[in-house]
C-alpha positions in Angstrom: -37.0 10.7 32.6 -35.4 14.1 32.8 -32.0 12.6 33.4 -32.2 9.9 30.5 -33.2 12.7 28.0 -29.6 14.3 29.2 -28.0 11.2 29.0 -28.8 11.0 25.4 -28.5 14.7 24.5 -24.5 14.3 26.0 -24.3 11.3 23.9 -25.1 12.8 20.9 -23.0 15.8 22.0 -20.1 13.0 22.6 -20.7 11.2 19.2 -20.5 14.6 17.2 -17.4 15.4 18.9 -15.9 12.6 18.1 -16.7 12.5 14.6 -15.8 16.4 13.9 -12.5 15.2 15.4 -12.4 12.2 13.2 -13.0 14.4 10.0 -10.1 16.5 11.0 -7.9 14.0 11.3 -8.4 12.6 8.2 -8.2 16.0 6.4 -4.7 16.7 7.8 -3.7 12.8 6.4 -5.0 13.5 3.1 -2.5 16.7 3.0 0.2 14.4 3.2 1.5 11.2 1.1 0.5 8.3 3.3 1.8 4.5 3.1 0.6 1.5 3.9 4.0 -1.2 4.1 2.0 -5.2 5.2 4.6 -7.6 6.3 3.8 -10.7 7.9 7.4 -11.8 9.2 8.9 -13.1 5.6 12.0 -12.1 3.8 9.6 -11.1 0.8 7.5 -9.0 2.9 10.6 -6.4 4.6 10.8 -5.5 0.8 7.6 -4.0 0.8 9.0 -1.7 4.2 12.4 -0.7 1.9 10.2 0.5 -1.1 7.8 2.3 1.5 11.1 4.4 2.5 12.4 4.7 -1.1 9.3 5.9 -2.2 8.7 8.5 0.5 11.8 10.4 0.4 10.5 13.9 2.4 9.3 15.0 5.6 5.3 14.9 4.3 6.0 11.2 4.3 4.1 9.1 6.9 4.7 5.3 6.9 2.5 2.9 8.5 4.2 -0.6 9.5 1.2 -3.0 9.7 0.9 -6.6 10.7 -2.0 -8.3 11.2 -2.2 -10.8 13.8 -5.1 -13.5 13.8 -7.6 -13.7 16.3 -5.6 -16.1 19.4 -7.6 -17.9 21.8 -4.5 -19.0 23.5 -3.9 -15.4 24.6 -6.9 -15.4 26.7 -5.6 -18.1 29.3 -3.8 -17.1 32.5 -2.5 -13.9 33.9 -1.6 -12.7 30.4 -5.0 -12.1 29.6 -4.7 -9.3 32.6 -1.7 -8.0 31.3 -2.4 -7.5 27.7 -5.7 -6.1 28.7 -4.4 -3.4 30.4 -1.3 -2.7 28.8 0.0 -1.8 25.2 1.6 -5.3 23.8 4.6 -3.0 21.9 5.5 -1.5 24.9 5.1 -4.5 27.4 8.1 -6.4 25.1 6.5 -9.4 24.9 7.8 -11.7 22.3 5.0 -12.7 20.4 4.6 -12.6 16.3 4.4 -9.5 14.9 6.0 -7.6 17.6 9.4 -8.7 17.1 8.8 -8.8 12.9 7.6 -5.0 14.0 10.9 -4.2 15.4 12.5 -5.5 12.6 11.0 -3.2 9.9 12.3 -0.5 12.1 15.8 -2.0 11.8 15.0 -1.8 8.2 13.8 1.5 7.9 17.2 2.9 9.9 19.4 1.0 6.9 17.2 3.2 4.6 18.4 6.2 6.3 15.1 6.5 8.7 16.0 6.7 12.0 12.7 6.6 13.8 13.5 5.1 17.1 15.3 8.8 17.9 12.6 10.3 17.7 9.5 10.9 19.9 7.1 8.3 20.5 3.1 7.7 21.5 1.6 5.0 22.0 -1.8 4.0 21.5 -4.2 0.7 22.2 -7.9 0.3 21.2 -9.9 -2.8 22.0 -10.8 -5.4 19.8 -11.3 -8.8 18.9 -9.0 -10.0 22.1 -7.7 -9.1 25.1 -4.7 -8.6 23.2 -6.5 -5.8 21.0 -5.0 -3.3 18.1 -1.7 -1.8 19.4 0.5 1.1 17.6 3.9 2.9 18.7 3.9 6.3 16.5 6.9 8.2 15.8 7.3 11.8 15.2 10.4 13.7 14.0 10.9 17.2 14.5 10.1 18.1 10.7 6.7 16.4 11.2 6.9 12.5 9.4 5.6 10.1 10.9 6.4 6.5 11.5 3.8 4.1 12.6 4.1 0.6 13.7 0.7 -0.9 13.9 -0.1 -4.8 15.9 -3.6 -5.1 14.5 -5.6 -8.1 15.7 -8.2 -9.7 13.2 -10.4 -13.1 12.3 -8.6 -13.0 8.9 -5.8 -11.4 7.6 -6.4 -9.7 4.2 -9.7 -8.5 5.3 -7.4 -6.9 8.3 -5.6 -5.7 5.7 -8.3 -3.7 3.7 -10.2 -2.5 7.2 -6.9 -0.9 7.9 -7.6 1.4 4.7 -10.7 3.0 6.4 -8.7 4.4 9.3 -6.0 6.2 6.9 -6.9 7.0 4.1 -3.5 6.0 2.1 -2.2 6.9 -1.1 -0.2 3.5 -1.7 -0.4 0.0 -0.2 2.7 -2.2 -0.6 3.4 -5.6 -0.2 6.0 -8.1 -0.7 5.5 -11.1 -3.4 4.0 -14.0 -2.0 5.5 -17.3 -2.2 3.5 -18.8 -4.8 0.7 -17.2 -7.2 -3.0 -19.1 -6.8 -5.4 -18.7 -9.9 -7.9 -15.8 -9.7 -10.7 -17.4 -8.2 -8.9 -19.2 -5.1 -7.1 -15.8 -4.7 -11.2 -14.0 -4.0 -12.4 -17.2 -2.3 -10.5 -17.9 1.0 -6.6 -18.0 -0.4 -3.2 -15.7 -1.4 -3.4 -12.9 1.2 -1.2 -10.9 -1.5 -3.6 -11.4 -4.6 -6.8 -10.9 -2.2 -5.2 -7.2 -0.7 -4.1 -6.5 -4.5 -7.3 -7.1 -6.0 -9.5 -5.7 -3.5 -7.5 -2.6 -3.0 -9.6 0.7 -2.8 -6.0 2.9 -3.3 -2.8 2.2 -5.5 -1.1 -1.0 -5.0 2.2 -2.2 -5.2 3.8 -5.8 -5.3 7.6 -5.4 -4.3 10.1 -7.5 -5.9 13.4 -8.7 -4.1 16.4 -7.3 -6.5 14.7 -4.2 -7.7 17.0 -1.8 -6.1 19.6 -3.1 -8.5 17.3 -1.6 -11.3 16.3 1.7 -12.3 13.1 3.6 -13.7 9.7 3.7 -13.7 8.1 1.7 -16.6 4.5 3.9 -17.7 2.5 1.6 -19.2 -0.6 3.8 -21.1 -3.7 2.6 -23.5 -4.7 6.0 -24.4 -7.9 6.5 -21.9 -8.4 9.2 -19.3 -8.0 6.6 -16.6 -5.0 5.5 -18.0 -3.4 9.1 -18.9 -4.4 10.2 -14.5 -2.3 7.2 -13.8 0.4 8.2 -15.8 0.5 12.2 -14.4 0.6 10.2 -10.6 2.8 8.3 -11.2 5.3 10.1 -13.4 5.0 13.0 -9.9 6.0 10.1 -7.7 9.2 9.0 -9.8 10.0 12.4 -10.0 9.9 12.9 -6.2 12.4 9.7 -6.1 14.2 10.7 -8.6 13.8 8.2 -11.4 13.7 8.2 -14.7 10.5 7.8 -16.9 9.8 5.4 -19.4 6.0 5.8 -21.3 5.0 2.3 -23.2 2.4 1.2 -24.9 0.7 -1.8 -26.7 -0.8 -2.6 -29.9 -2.3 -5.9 -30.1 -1.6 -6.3 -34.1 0.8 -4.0 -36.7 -2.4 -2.0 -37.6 -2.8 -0.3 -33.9 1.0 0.8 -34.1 0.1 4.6 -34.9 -2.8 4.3 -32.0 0.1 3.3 -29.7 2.4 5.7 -30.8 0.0 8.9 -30.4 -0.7 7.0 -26.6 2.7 7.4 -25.7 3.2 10.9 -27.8 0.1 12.6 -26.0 1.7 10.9 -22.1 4.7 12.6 -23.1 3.0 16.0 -24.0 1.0 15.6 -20.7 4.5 15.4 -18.5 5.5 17.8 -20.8 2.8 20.6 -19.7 4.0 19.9 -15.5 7.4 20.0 -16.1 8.5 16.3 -16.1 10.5 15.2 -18.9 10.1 11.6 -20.2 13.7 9.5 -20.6 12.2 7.6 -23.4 9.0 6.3 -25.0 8.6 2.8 -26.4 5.5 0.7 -28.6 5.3 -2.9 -28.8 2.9 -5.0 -30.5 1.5 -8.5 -29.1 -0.6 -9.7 -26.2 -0.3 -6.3 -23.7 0.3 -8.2 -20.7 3.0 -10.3 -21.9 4.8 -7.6 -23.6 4.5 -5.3 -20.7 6.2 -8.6 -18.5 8.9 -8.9 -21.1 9.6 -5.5 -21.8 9.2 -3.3 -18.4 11.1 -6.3 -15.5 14.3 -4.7 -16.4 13.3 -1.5 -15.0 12.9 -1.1 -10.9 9.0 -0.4 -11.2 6.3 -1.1 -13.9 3.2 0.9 -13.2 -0.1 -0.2 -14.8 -3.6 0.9 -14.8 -6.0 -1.0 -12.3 -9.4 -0.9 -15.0 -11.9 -0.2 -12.6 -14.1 -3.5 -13.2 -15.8 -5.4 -10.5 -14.1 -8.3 -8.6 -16.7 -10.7 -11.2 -15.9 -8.5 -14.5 -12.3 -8.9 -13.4 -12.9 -13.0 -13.3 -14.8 -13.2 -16.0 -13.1 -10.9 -18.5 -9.5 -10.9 -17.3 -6.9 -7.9 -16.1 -4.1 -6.5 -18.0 -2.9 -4.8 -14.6 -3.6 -8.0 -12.5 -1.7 -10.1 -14.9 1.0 -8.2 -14.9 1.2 -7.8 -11.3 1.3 -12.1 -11.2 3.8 -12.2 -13.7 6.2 -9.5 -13.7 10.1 -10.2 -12.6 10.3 -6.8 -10.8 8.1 -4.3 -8.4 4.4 -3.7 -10.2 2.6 -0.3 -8.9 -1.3 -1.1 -9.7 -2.7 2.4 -9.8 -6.1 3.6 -8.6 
């Protein structure tokens, strides 16, 4: 009896100690600006890898390189079982999907100017759904960024996705445009990885576009609420750290909401104003706000919108500006959060 009672007590001493660990961990990430790049082994998705690394510029950068591999049974046969049991699957080389797509985005990050594969490296494995497990290679430069490659195993992808979020926190997930756009409720109920991890997103996410390095600016979209006028200060920091310039917009959906609009965009300009970032120029529109933030903001490199905080039904039922414009824009869309 004496030794169970000791058994627990260490246990709890164990789970405590973990957990005080875990804590620290995640308050040294949320000192720095953490992203989240998804690629699943498309063209489309290495975008989402080039706008992680043109939209962390300095050294309190981390990027995390995740793909999510579904659960396979046919790992399981044989001695590879063994070997993927016992060993890290990025450092064993084996050519499987997602390790070689994996390599890849560091190929991509190197023509972006980050050379991670000079620097320092750990590797780390945790068990889970296979033999095959979750799997990371980290990279560390001397100035302290980080570069993460993660192999993460999981029943289903998108919900892979969003249980990755719990182990960061992140500032900004980004992912590239999927091939095709399925209507709202097929993208909750089982389809469009993409529209599932965009809509479900606890932190800021962003849809990259191929061809928006040819463009420049960041697009503001505002309506004139406090949610909407946090977005634009975050945002407007961000471009400023990238060195972009700042367009504030607004909508009015008929001639008589003109002069709301314009104070919207006067009182986002005053608000950069007060933190030192100058806006490049402020425009109004008047019409249907998703359309005219489509047609007016896909010449510029990023349109950044307002996620309205409703519920995955009040979004169905009543409709999103942000999520419509995410669908339907011609360039990058940053859904803020």
């Amino acid at each position: 009896m004496f030794n169970f009672f000791r058994r627990t007590q260490l246990s709890d001493r164990q789970e405590r100690a973990v957990e005080r660990t875990l804590q620290q961990i995640r308050a040294q990430r949320r000192a720095r600006f953490r992203i989240l790049a998804c690629i699943d082994g498309t063209d489309e998705s290495y975008e989402a890898v080039r706008m992680a690394a043109r939209l962390a510029p300095t050294d309190d950068c981390d990027i995390i390189v995740l793909y999510v591999r579904p659960t396979d049974q046919g790992l399981w046969s044989g001695g590879l079982q063994v070997k993927l049991a016992r060993q890290n699957m990025l450092e064993a080389g084996f050519d499987l999907p997602g390790i070689r797509d994996l390599k890849r985005a560091l190929d991509v990050l190197k023509e972006e100017g980050i050379d991670a594969e000079s620097w320092p490296t750990e590797i780390g494995h945790q068990d889970a759904w296979d033999a095959a497990g979750d799997n990371k290679v980290e990279y560390k430069s001397p100035k302290g960024r980080n570069v993460v490659l993660k192999l993460k195993t999981s029943p289903d992808i998108a919900s892979g996705i969003l249980d990755q979020y719990e182990l960061g926190p992140y500032n900004l997930m980004i992912l590239g445009e999927p091939s095709r756009w399925r209507g709202n409720f097929k993208a909750v109920f089982g389809s469009g990885i993409v529209q599932q991890v965009t809509m479900l997103s606890p932190c800021s996410a962003l849809v990259a576009r191929e061809g928006s390095a040819k463009k420049r600016g960041f697009f503001i979209c505002t309506d004139g609420t406090s949610r909407s006028m946090q977005a634009v200060r975050r945002s407007a920091v961000l471009a400023q750290a990238v060195g972009e310039p700042i367009t504030l917009f607004s909508v009015a959906t008929s001639e008589a909401g003109r002069g709301a609009a314009e104070e919207n965009v006067e009182n986002a300009r005053a608000l950069l104003k007060a933190i030192g970032i100058k806006a490049a120029e402020i425009r109004v529109s008047i019409g249907k706000p998703a359309s005219e933030i489509i047609a007016a903001g896909s010449d510029y490199r990023i349109i950044v919108v307002t996620d309205e905080g409703r519920s995955t039904w009040q979004r169905l039922l009543r409709g999103s500006v942000a999520y419509d414009v995410v669908r339907g824009a011609r360039t990058c869309v940053l859904d803020v959060r």
